[in-house]
N, C-alpha and C positions, 0 to 999 in steps of 0.2 A: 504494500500500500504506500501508496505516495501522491499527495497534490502536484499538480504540477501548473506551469504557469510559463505567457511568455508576452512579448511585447514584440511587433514586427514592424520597423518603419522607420521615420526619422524623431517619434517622439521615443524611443528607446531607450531608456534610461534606466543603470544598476538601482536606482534608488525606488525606484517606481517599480521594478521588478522585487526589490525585496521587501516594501509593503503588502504587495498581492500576495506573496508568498506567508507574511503573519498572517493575514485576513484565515491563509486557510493551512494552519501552520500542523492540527490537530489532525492533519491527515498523513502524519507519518510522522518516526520516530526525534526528530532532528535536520539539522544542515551544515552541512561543510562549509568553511569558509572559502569556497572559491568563485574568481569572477572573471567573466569574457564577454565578449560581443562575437556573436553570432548571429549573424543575419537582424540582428536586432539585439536582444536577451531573453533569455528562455531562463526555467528552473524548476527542479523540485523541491518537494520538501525534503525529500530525503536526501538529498546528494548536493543540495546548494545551486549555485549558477554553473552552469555547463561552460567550463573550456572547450577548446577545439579537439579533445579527446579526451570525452567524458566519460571514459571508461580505462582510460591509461593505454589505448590500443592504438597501434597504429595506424594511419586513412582511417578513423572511423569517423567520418563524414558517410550519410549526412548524421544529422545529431537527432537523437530518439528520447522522448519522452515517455514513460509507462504507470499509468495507474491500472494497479490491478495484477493479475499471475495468469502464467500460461501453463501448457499441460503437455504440449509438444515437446515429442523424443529429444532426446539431445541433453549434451553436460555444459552450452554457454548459456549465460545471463537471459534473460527473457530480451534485456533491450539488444545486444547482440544478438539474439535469435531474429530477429524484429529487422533488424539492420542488413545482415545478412541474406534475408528472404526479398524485401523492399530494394537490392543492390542487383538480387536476379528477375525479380516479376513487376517492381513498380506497384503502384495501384491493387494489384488481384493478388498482394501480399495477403491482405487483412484478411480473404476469404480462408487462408491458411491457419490461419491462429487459433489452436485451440484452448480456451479459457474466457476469464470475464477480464476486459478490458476497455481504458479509453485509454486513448495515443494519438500524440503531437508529433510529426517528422517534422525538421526543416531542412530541406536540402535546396541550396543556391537560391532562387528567385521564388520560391514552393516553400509556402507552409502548407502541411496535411492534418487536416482531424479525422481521427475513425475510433467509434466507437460498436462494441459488437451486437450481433442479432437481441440480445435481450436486454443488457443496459445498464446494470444493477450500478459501475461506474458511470457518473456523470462526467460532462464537460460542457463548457459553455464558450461563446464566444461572440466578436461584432465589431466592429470598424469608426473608431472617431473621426471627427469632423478633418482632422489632418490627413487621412488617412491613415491613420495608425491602425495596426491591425491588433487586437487582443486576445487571448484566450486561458482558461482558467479551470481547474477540476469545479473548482464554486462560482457564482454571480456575486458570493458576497465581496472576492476578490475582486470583482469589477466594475464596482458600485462610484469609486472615484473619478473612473477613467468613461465609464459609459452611459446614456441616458438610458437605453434598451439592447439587451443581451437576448443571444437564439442560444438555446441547446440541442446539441449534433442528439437529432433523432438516432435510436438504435439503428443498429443495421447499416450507416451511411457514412460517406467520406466528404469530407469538407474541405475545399481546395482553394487557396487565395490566389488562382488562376483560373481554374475548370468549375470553380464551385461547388453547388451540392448534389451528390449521386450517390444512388444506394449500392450497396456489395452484394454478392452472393454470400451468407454467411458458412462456417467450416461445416461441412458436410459429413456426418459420421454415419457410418455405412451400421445400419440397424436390420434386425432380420424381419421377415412377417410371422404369422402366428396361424393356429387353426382351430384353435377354443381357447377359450377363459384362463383355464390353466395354463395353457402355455405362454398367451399371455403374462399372466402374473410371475412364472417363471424366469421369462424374460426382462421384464419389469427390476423383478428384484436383482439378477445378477448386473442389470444396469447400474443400477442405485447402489452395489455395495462396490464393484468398478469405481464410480464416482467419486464416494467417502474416499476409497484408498486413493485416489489421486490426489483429493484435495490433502489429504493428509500427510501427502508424500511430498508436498509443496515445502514442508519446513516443519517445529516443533508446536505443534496445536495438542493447546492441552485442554482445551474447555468447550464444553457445548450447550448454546443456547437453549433452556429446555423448558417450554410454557406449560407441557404437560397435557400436550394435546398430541395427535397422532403423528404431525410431520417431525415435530423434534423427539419426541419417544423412538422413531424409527430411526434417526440421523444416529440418537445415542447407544442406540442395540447394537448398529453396523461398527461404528464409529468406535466401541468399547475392544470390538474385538481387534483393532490394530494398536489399539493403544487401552490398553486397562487400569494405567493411572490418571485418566482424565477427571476433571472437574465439570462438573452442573451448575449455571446459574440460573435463576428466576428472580422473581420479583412480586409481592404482593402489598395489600393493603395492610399496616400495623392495626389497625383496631377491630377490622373485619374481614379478614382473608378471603382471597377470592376462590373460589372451587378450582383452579389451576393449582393452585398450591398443592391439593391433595391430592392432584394424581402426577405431579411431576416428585411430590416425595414417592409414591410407586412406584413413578420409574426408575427414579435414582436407585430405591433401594431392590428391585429386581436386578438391577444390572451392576450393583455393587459399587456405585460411583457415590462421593461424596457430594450433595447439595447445597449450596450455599445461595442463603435470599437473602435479597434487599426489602427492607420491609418500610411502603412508602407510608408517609402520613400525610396529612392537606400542608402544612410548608413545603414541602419538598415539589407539590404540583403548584403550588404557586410560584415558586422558581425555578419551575422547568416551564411552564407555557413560554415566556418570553425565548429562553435557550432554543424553544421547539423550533419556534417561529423564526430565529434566527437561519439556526442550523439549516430547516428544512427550506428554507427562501418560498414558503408557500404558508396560507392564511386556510386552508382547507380544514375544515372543523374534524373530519375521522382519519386524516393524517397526523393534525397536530395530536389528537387524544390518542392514537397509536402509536406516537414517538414515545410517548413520558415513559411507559411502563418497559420500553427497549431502552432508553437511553437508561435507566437507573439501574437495568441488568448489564449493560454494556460499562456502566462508571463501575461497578463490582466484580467485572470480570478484569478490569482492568488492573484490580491489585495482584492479580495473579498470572494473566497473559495477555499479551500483544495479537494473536489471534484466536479466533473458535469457529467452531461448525455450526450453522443455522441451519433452520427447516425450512425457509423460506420458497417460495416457486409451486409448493404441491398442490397450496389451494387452485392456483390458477390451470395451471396443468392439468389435474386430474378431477375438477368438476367440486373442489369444495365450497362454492357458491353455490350450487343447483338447488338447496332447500330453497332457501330463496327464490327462485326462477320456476319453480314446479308447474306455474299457473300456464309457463309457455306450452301451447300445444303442436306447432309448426317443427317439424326436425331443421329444416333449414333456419327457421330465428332461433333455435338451440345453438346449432354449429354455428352462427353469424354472433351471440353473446360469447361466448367460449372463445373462438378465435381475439373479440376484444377484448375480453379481461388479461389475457396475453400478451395483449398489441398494448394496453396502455399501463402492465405490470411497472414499467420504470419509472414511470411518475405518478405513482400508488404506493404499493404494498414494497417496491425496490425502492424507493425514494427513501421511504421511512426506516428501512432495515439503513441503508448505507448510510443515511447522516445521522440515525441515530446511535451504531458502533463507530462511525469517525469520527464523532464528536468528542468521545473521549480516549480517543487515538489506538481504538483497537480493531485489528484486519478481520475481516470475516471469509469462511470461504462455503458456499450456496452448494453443496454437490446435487441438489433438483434441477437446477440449472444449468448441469451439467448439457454440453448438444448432442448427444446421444441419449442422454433421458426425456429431451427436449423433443428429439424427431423421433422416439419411439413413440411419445406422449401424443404424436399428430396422426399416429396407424391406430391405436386406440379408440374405437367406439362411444360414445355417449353414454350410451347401455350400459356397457361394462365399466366407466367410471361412475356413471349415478345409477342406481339400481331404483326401478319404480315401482314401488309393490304398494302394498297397506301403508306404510311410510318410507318416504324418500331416505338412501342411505348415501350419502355422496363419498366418493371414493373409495369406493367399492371394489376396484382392483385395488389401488395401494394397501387398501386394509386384508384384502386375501391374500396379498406376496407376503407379507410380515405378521401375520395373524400368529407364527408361531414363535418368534421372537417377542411379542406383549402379551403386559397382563390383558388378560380379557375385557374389562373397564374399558381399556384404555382405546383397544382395537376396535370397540362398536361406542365411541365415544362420539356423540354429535360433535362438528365443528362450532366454536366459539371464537366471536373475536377478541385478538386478545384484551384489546383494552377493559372490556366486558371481562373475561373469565378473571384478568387480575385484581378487576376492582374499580382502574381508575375515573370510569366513566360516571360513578356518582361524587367522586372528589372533585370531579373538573366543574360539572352542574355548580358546586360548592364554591371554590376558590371564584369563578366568574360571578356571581351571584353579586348584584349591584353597581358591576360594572359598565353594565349599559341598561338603559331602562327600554321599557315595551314602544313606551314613544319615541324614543331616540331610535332605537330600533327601524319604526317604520318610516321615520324621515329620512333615512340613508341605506334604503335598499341595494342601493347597485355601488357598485365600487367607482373611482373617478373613471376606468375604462370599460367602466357599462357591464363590469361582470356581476350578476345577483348573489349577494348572501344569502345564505339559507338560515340565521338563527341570531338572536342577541350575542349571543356567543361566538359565533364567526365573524359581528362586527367588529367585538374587540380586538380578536385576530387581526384582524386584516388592519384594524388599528396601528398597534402592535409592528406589523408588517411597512406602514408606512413612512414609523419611526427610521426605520433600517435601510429601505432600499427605495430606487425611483419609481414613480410609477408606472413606466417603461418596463417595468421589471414584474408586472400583473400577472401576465401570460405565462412564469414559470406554473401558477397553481392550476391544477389540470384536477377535473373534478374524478371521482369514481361511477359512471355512470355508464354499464355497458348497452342499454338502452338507445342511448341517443348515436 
């Protein structure tokens, strides 16, 4: 994990690169003190400002920025793998890469942004009145220098020549199926492939565990390459949410130590502002699903730098469908399904990555993985939501791993988490008084005409305009597979 950031133009300046760089300093360990002009200046967080050989190698022009890990064979650096690939193919690199990434090339009169098929890494970017060119892992980082910032959609390349085009994303050759079972068969050996890669990535010792089915599964797999791992969660101090009680099940089926953050109403009154920050969005069930990750992520953070989440299964494998049950069409089924996917990055990915970056710890998604990703696309409806007398969503993930969980936990309805933690009647609480029903209805729409949906989302959005321009509206992207 590492922010990264650059400036490309004549307004170029070390001093201007190493603010952008604080702004979003909490996305990686540190920074070296070194400094060059390169086509401008460019940097991460973790490596400082790029010399002409930012990795001590020789000709390693052009210069590679990388937020995020690869997974591709080989013993060089991801950014040399990167460099390397981009020096034989150009362009139809990025379809190569396999893992979750955003990246910056600048070679000679070319800046590139490419960011991959699903997005969980952001990047943003946009061009001032000089022409300066900018770009940033955050918008908060670009709040000085821009009135209005785009973020590189998943899947696509961003060219301060050719402009913006989409990629073919890495194509992971998956097999077909001919029942259920085999199905699920497949399914699972994908999923425990994944855990072992992402764990192969470096020392991960901890896994996010809400005590619902995706991270109970992550922790089953996950225990068996490494069996001194850590559990964190996160509940409410004075009323605990029912998460609590089946992730101390899983901990304690799988022999792993638990460790909870236990929030109280201070603790959400000083994180909505952090949320808002962080997330560079005013969306009322992003903000409430940041609190209860960031205060697992600031607790995991006394013990590792990265962990394993369950994040990707709801959308993958149909655990929204209770919800949705009313649809009768197979086609407006498959047409929801396909978008809760398409707009995962600025949802349920949004709120996973700013709220473990925020207190500067890597996460790695193995649902996410593109081979569990394009298995997830030969997968049926059927077989992810089962319709019977009551809707069971995820219906294959829970028959691949049915014998790995307690039983609880395997025919356990999906819950959100902010719901199953708790923090959804703290938030009702700490907002209470801060905007009235009248105020309310005098400021329905924000300055760029977006609706609030609640007194509560005015505050946000309040909140939101302490911080950034209002050029900067368009990052909050709502959750609405409907529309």
């Amino acid at each position: 994990m590492s922010g990264i950031a650059g400036i490309i133009g004549n307004g170029a300046k070390i001093d201007k690169l190493g603010s952008m760089l604080e702004a979003i300093c909490h996305r990686g360990p540190g920074r070296c003190k070194r400094t060059a002009l390169v086509q401008g200046v460019v940097g991460s967080v973790e490596m400082g400002f790029f010399p002409p050989e930012p990795d001590g190698e020789k000709n390693s022009a052009p210069v590679v920025l990388l937020d995020g890990s690869l997974y591709n064979d080989g013993s060089e650096s991801d950014t040399s793998l990167v460099r390397g690939l981009y020096r034989r193919l150009g362009k139809k690199s990025f379809s190569n890469l396999d893992g979750s990434f955003a990246c910056a090339i600048v070679d000679k009169d070319e800046t590139i942004l490419a960011r991959d098929a699903v997005g969980a890494r952001p990047v943003m970017y946009g061009t001032g009145p000089d022409k300066t060119f900018y770009f940033a892992s955050e918008a908060k980082a670009l709040r000085e220098h821009l009135d209005e910032v785009h973020e590189l959609m998943p899947g696509h390349i961003f060219s301060t020549v050719e402009g913006l085009q989409p990629f073919s994303p890495f194509a992971s050759q998956v097999p077909d199926f001919d029942s259920p079972e085999e199905a699920a068969r497949v399914l699972r050996e994908l999923i425990i492939r994944a855990v072992e890669k992402a764990v192969s990535t470096g020392p991960i010792m901890g896994v996010s565990l809400s005590g619902g089915l995706d991270s109970s599964i992550i922790l089953a797999v996950a225990r068996e390459f490494n069996p001194d791992l850590k559990a964190f969660s996160a509940t409410i101090k004075e009323h605990p949410g029912e998460d609590l009680e089946y992730a101390r099940l899983m901990a304690d089926r799988s022999g792993i130590k638990l460790y909870t953050y236990a929030l109280d109403n201070e603790d959400i009154v000083l994180a909505i502002p952090k949320a808002v920050w962080h997330l560079e969005s005013f969306d009322e069930d992003c903000v409430s699903g940041f609190i209860a990750n960031y205060y697992t992520s600031r607790l995991a953070s006394e013990y590792t730098d990265c962990v394993l989440v369950g994040e990707g299964a709801d959308e993958l494998f149909g655990g929204y469908f209770r919800e949705f049950r009313d649809i009768a069409e197979t086609d407006e089924k498959e047409r929801v399904a396909r978008k809760l996917v398409d707009i995962a990055y600025n949802t349920a990915l949004r709120r996973l990555d700013r709220a473990w970056t925020a207190n500067s710890v890597d996460y790695r998604a193995p649902f996410l993985d593109p081979a569990v990703v394009a298995f997830s696309e030969k997968i049926p409806l059927d077989l992810k939501v089962y319709i019977g007398e009551r809707p069971v969503e995820k219906w294959i993930l829970r028959e691949a791993f049915r014998d790995m969980l307690p039983g609880e936990i395997a025919d356990r309805p999906k819950l959100r988490f902010a719901r199953g933690v708790g923090v959804d009647s703290l938030m009702d609480q700490a907002i209470a008084g801060k905007v009235s029903s009248g105020d309310f209805e005098a400021c329905r729409k924000t300055e760029q005409g977006l609706m609030l949906g609640s007194p509560k989302e005015l505050y946000f959005y309040r909140l939101f305009r302490k911080y950034f321009p209002k050029g900067y509206e368009k990052l909050t992207v709502r959750w609405d597979p409907f529309k």
